[in-house]
MARDO-179709 format. One record per residue (C-alpha): residue number from 0; chain; x, y, z. Coordinates in steps of 0.02 Angstrom, whole numbers. Example, Ala and Ser with C-alpha at 12.3 -4.5 7.8 and 13.67 -1.06 7.14 Angstrom:
BEGIN
(0, 'A', (615, -225, 390));
(1, 'A', (684, -53, 357));
***
This chain:
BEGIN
(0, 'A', (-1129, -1818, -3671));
(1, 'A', (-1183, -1703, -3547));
(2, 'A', (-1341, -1595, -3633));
(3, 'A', (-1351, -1413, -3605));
(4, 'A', (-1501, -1404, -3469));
(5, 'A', (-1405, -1520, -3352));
(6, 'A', (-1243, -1404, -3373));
(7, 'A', (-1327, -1251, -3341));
(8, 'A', (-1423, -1322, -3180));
(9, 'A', (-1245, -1385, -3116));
(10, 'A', (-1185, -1220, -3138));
(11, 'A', (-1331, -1118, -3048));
(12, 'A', (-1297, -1254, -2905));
(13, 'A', (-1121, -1222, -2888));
(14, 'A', (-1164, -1045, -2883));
(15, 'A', (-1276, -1064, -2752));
(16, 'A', (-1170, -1161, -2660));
(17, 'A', (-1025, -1031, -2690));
(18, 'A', (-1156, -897, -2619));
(19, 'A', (-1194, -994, -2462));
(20, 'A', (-1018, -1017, -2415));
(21, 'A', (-990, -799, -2447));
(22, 'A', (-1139, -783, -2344));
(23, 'A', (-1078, -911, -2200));
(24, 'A', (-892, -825, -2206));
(25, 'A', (-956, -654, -2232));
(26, 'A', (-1055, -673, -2067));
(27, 'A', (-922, -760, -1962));
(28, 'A', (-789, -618, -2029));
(29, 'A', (-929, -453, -1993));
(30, 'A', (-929, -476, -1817));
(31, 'A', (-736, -506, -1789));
(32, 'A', (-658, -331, -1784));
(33, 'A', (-690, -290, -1596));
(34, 'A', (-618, -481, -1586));
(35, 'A', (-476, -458, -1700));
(36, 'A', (-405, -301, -1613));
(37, 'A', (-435, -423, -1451));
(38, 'A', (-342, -586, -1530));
(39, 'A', (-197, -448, -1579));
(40, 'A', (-171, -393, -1413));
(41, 'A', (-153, -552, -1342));
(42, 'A', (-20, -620, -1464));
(43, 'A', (180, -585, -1500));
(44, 'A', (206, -401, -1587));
(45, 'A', (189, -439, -1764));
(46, 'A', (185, -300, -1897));
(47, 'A', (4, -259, -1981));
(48, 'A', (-39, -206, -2136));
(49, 'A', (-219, -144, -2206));
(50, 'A', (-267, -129, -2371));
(51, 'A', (-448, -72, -2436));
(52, 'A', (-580, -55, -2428));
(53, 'A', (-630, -127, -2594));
(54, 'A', (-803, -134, -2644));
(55, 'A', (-848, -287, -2709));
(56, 'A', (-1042, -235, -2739));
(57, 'A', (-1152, -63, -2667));
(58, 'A', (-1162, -156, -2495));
(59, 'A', (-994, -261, -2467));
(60, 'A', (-840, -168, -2446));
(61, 'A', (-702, -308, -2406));
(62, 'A', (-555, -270, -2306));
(63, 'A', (-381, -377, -2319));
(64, 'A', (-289, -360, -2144));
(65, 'A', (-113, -454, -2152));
(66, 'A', (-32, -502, -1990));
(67, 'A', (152, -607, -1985));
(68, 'A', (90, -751, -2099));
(69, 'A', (-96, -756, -2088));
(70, 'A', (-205, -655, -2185));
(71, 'A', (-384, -632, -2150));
(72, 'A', (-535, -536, -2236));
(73, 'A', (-668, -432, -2170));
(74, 'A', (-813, -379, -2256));
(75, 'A', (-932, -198, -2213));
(76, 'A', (-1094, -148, -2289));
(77, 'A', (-1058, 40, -2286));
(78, 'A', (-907, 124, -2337));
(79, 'A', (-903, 217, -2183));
(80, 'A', (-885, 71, -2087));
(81, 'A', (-745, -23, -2172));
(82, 'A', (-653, 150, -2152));
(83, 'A', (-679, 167, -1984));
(84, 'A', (-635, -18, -1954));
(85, 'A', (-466, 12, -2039));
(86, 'A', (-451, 156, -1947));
(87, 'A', (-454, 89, -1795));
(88, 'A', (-341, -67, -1823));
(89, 'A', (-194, 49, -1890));
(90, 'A', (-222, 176, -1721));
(91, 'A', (-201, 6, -1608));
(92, 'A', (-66, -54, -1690));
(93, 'A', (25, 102, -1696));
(94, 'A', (4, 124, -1496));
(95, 'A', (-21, -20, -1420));
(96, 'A', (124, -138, -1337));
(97, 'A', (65, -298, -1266));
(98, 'A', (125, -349, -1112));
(99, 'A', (89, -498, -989));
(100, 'A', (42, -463, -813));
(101, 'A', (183, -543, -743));
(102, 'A', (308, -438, -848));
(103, 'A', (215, -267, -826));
(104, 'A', (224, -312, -625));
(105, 'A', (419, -348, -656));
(106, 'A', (425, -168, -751));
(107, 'A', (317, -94, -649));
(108, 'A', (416, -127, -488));
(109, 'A', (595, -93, -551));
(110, 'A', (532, 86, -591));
(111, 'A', (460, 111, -441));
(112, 'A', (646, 110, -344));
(113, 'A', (753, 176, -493));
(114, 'A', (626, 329, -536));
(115, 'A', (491, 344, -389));
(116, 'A', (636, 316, -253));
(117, 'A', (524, 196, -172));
(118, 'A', (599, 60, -39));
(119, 'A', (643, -95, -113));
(120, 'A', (584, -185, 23));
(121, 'A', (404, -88, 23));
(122, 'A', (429, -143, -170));
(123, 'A', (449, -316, -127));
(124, 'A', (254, -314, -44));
(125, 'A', (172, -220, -170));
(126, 'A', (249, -346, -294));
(127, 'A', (190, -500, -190));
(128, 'A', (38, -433, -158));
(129, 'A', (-19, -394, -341));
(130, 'A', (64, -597, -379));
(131, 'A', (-17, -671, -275));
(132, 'A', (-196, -652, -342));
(133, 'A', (-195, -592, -522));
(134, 'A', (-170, -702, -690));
(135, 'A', (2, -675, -719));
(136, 'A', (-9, -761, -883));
(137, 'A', (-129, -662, -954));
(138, 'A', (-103, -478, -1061));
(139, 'A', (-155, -322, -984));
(140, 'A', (-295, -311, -1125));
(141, 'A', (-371, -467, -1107));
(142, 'A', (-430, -420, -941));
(143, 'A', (-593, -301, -955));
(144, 'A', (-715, -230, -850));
(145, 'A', (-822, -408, -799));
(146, 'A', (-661, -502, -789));
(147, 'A', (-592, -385, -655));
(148, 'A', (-731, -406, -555));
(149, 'A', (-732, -577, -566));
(150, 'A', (-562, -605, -518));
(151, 'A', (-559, -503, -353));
(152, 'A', (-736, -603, -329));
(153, 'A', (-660, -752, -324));
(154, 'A', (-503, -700, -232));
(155, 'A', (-602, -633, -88));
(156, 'A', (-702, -790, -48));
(157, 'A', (-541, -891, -83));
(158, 'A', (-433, -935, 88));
(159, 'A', (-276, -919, 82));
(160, 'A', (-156, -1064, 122));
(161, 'A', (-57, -1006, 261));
(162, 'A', (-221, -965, 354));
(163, 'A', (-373, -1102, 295));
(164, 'A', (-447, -924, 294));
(165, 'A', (-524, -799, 146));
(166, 'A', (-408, -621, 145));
(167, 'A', (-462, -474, 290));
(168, 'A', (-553, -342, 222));
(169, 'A', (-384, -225, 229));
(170, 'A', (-273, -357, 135));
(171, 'A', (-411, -377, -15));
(172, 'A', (-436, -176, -1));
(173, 'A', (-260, -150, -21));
(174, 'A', (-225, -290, -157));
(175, 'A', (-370, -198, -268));
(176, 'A', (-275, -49, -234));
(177, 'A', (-129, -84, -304));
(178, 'A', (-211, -170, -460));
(179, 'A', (-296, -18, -501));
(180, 'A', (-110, 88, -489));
(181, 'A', (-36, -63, -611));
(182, 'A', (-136, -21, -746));
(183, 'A', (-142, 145, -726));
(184, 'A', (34, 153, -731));
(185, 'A', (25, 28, -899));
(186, 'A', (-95, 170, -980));
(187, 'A', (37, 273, -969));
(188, 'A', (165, 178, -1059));
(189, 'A', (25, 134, -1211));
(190, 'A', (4, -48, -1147));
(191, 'A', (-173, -24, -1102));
(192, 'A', (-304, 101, -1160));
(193, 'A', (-420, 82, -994));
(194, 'A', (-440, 23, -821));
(195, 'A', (-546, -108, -794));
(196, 'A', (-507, -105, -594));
(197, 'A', (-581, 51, -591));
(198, 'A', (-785, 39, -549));
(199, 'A', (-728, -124, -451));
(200, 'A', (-797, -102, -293));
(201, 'A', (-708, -165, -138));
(202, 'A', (-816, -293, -33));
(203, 'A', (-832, -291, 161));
(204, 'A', (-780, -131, 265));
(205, 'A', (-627, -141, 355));
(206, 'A', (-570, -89, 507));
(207, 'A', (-460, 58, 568));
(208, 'A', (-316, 55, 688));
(209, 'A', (-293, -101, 797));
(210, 'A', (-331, -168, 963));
(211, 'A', (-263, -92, 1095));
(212, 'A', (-222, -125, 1283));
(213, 'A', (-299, -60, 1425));
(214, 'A', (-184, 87, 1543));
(215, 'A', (-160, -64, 1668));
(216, 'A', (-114, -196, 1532));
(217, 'A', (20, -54, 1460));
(218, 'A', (92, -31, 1628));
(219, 'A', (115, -217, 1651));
(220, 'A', (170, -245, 1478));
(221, 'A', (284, -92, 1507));
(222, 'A', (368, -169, 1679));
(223, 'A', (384, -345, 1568));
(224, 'A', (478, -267, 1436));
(225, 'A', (593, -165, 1557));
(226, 'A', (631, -322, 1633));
(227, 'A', (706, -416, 1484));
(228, 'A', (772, -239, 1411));
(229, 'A', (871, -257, 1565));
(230, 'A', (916, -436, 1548));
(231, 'A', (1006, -375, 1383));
(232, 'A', (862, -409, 1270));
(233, 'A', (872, -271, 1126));
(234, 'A', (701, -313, 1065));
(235, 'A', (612, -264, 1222));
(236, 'A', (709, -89, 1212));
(237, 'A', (648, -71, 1041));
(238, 'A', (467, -111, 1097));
(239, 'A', (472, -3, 1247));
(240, 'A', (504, 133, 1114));
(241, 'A', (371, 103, 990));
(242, 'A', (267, 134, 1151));
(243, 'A', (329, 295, 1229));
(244, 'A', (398, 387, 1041));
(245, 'A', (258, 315, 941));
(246, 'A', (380, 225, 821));
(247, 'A', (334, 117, 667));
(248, 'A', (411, -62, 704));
(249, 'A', (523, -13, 539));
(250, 'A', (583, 140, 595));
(251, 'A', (647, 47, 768));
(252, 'A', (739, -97, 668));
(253, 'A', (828, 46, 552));
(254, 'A', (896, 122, 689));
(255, 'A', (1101, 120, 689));
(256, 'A', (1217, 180, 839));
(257, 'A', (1230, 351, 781));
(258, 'A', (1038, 400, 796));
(259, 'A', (1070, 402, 971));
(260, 'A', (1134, 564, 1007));
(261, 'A', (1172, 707, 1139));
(262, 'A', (1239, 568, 1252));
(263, 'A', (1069, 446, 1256));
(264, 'A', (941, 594, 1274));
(265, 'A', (893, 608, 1078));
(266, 'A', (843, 457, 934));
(267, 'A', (853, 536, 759));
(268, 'A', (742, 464, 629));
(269, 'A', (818, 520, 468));
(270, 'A', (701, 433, 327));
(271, 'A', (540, 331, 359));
(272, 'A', (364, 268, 265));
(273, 'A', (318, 468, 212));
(274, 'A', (408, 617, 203));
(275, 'A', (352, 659, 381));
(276, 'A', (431, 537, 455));
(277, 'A', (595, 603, 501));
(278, 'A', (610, 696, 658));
(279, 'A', (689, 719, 817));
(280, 'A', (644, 629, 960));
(281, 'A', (662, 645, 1157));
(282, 'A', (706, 469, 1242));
(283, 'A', (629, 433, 1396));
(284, 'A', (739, 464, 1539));
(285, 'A', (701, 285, 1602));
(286, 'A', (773, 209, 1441));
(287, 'A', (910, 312, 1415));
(288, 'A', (1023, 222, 1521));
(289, 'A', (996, 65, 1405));
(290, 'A', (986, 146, 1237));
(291, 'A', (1164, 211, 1290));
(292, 'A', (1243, 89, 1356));
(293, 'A', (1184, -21, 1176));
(294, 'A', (1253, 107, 1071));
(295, 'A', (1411, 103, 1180));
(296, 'A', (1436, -62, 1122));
(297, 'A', (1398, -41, 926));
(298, 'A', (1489, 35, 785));
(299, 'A', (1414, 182, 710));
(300, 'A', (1343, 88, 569));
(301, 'A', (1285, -65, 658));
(302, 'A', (1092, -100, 688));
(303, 'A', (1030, -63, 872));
(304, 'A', (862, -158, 893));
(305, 'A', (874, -289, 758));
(306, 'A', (996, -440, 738));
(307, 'A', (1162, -383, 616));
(308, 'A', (1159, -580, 582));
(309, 'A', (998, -539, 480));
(310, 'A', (1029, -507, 299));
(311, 'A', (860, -441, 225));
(312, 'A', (718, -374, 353));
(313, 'A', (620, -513, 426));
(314, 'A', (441, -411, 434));
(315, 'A', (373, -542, 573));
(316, 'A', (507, -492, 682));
(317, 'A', (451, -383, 808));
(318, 'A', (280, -461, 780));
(319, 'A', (334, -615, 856));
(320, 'A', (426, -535, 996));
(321, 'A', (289, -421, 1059));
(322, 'A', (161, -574, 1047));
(323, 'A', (303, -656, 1172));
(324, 'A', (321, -514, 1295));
(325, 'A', (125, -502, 1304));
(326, 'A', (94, -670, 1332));
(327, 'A', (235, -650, 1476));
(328, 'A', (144, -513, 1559));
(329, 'A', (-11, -604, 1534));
(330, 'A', (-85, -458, 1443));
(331, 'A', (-209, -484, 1257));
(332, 'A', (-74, -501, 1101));
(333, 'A', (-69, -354, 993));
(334, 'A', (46, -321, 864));
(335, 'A', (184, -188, 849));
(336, 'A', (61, -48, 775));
(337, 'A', (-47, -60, 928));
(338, 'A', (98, 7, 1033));
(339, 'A', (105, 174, 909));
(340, 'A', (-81, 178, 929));
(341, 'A', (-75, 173, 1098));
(342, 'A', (48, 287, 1117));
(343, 'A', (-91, 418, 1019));
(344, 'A', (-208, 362, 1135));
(345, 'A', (-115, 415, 1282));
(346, 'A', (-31, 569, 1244));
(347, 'A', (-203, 648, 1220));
(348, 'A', (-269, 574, 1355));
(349, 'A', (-109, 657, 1445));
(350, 'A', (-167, 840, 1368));
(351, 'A', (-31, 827, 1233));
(352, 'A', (-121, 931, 1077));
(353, 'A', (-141, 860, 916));
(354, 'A', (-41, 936, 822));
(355, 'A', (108, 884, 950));
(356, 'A', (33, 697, 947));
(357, 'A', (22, 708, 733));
(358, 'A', (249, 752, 742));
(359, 'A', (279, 632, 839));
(360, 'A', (211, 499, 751));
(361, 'A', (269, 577, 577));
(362, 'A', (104, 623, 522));
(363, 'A', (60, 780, 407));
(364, 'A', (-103, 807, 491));
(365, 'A', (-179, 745, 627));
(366, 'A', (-334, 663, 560));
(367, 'A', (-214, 491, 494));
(368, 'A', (-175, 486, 677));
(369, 'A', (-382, 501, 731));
(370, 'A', (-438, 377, 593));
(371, 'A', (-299, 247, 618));
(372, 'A', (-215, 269, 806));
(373, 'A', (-286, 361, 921));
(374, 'A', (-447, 298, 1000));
(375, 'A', (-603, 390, 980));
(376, 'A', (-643, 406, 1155));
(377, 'A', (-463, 502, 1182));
(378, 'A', (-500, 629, 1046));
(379, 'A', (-664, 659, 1100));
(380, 'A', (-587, 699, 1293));
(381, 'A', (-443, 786, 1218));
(382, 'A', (-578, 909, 1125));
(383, 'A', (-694, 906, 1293));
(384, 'A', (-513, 981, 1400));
(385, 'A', (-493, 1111, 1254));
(386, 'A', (-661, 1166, 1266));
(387, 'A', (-640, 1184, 1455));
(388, 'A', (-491, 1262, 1464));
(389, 'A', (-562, 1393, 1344));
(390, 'A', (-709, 1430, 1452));
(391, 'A', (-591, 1428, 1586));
(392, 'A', (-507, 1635, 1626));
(393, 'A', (-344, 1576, 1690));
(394, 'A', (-240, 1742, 1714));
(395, 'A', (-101, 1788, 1618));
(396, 'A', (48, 1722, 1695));
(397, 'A', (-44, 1555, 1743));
(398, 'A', (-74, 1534, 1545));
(399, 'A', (110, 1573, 1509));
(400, 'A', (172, 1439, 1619));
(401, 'A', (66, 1310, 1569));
(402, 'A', (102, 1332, 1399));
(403, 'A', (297, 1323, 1446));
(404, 'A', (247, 1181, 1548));
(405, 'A', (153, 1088, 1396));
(406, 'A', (295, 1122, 1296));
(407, 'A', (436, 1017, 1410));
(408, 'A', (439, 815, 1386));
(409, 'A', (353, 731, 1522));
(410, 'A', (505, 621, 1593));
(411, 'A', (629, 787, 1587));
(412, 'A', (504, 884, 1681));
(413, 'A', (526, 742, 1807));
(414, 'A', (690, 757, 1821));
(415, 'A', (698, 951, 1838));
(416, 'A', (563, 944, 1972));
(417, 'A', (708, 819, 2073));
(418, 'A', (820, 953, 2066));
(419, 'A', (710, 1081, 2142));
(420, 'A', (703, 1130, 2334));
(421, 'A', (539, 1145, 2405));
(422, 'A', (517, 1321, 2525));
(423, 'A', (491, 1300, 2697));
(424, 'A', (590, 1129, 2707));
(425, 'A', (736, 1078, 2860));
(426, 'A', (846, 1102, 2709));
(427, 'A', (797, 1270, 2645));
(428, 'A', (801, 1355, 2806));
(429, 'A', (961, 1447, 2838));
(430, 'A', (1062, 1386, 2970));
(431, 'A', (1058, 1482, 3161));
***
């Protein structure tokens, strides 16, 4: 038999033992609120129930958090923090609704065209562009404040596949962008409780506005482009206008036969990018013929400058075909936003005012169309012929008429000037 020493030391063992593994849970459960709430977040919805605290001695107070099927304790040495643990487990499981990147984007997006009235195909690149670089498998709540930055880390110094290249300044600029509007737009539907996109900082500076050609490059791009619009090419007609009306390559392959109005002299643009974008617009006088005769040949619904045998908008479009008619007038390639920058450029260099140059191109104000189109040296002129023209004392009927005269499109002034006799001509003379 067993005497009563070696009982009583088997029992102070087993104690002990018993003690050590409290100890070794109690200090693997303390820590484990912050990564309870986290582990919560990241799973299925499950229901959550809290009960305690109990106080097992003066400094434990034991908390017993159900979840679905498991059940897990967590032990405080204060009172107050137990309650402020529970606390805070019941007011995150009240609110929060976990949600996976990918199917926030997918929510995200379908709101923006039911209730924002955005453009499903504008829709179609943001979505892409937030896709293509975050971890759609993730929740919104795993991803915190170190994570975000090193994610868009990592995405900016990896290239891309198409190009063997790292993402442009603008691209990566833009992509951060529109992370930072996801999850703002997840706070607001209680998937989220913070932004950790927000004191991201964008790397690398990128540029504003684009490349654009020289007056003698335009005018043999221009006389290019003429030539195939005349050929019958539609494309060329619609580049020849991004160039003279300062249209977005968009707003030219929206265009239907009844935008042309008042028998080829007037292109309405009825919607666009911003709510400045629709306006009335003069057609030059040397395209009008064209634009006419196109619409002649089109229903009222039927695209003018793009292909009707294209379903959805093919964005590289009119990239590819201005990249063909410069390389045809031997002239740098630019894309189809250096034409509308160009056309900024010279207007003001032509003594159109900035205000004029900012409605044409559909802009609220005219500093988008300094930072992004026109071209510094042409705002700084434009200012330099303002501020000599105000030092200027022109007298009063001299200012009147060249305000009328600023006021009337270039090519129709043209044409009135053809119609007008010049005194002391053979033909003005009367007849003896």
């Amino acid at each position: 038999m067993m005497n009563e020493s070696n009982l009583d030391s088997m029992v102070r063992r087993a104690k002990a033992t018993g003690r050590r593994v409290a100890r070794k849970r109690e200090q693997q459960a303390a820590p484990t609120v912050a990564k309870l709430c986290e582990e919560r977040e990241g799973a299925a919805v499950v229901s959550l129930r809290v009960w305690g605290p109990y106080e097992d001695n003066p400094r434990k107070y034991r908390l017993k958090i159900v979840e679905g099927d498991a059940t897990k304790t967590v032990c405080f040495k204060t009172l107050a923090e137990a309650e402020a643990a529970k606390a805070r487990l019941l007011r995150r499981s009240s609110k929060i609704q976990r949600r996976t990147i990918n199917r926030a984007i997918t929510e995200w997006s379908a709101e923006l065209v039911s209730m924002q009235g955005r453009r499903a195909a504008t829709v179609k690149w943001m979505t892409y562009q937030t896709e293509v670089w975050l971890p759609l498998h993730k929740t919104l709540t795993q991803i915190d404040e170190s994570d975000a930055a090193k994610i868009y880390l990592e995405h900016v110094e990896r290239p891309r596949p198409k190009t063997g290249k790292p993402p442009s300044p603008a691209t990566h600029h833009v992509q951060l962008m529109l992370a930072r509007q996801l999850w703002e737009w997840a706070i607001g539907h209680g998937y989220c409780r913070s932004n950790p996109w927000k004191r991201v900082k964008p790397i690398g500076r990128k540029p504003s506005g684009k490349p654009q050609l020289r007056i003698d490059e335009a005018r043999r791009f221009g006389e290019v482009a003429m030539q195939q619009a005349e050929a019958g090419d539609a494309s060329a007609i619609g580049a020849l206008l991004m160039m003279y009306l300062g249209l977005r390559q968009g707003e030219v392959a929206a265009r239907v036969a009844r935008d042309i109005d008042d028998d080829g002299r007037v292109l309405w643009i009825p919607s666009g990018k911003t709510k400045n974008a629709k306006r009335r617009l003069h057609i030059p006088e040397s395209l009008r013929p064209l634009v006419l005769k196109l619409a002649q040949t089109k229903q009222p619904g039927e695209l003018l400058f793009y292909p009707a045998t294209h379903k959805t908008h093919y964005r590289n479009y009119y990239w590819l075909r201005i990249k063909r008619l410069c390389r045809l007038a031997g002239v740098p390639e630019i894309c189809p936003h250096s034409l509308r920058g160009l056309h900024a450029t010279l207007a003001l260099e032509g003594g159109a005012t900035s205000e004029a140059v900012a409605r044409a191109l559909g802009h609220g104000s005219f500093a988008v169309t300094a930072q992004h189109y026109a071209s510094a040296s042409s705002v700084a002129n434009a200012k330099g012929s303002r501020v000599a023209d105000a030092l200027s004392t022109p007298k009063a009927n001299d200012t009147e008429l060249l305000s009328l005269l600023k006021s009337i499109p270039f090519e129709r002034l043209l044409v009135q000037l053809s119609h007008l006799s010049i005194p002391g001509t053979t033909e003005d003379q009367p007849r003896r």
